[in-house]
N, C-alpha and C positions, 0 to 999 in steps of 0.2 A: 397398518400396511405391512406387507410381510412382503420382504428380497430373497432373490437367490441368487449369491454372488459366485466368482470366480472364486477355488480354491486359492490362489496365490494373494486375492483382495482378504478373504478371511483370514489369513494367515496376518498378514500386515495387521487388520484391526483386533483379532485376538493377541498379536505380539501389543498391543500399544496398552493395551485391556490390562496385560498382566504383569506389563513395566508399573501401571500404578500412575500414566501419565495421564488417563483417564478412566472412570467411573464402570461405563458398560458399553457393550458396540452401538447403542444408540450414541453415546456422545461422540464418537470417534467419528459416526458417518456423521451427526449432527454439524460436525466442527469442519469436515472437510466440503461440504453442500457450504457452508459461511464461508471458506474458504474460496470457494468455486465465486461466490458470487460476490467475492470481494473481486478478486482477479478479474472478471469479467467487467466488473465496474471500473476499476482504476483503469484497465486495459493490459496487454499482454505486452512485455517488454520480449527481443530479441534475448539468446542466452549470452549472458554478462553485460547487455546495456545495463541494466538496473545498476549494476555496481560500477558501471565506470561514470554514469551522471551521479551516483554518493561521491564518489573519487574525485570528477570534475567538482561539483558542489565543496567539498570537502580543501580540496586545494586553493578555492577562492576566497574562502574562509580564512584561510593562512594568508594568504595575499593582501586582501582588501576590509577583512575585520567583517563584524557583522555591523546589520541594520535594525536601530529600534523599530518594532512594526508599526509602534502608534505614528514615528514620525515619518516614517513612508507610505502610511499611509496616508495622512496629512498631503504630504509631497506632491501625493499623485492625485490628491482630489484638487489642490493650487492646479498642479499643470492642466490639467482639464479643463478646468471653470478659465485658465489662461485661454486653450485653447479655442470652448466655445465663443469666445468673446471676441477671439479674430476672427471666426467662421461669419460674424452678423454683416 
């Protein structure tokens, strides 16, 4: 496949090429395409929700301690199997 990109996009991938943070401009587009379609999959957060739900997360932490996963998840399979059994 052969690109013809934006001078200013070339710029960017041969600055990244010759920091040494990658190999060659295939890796650079390769990583930001991985990039793309990580974001697309997680979804697009607003600019600085991401960091104020770490922040939120982060101070609840300090608050309330953490939770063993094995034992919440436990927790929530009990409340379930509680719950189906009032639904009959």
């Amino acid at each position: 496949m052969k690109l013809t990109l934006k001078p200013n996009v070339q710029k960017l991938i041969d600055k990244r090429v010759q920091s040494g943070e990658y190999a060659s401009p295939e890796d650079v587009v390769a990583a930001a395409v991985l990039t793309l379609a990580q974001q697309e999959e997680l979804g697009d957060f607003a600019a600085g929700e991401l960091d104020a739900l770490l922040a939120k997360g982060e101070q609840s932490i300090r608050q309330h301690g953490t939770l063993d996963g094995d034992e919440a998840y436990k927790a929530r399979r009990k409340r379930r199997t509680q719950a189906h059994g009032k639904m009959r």
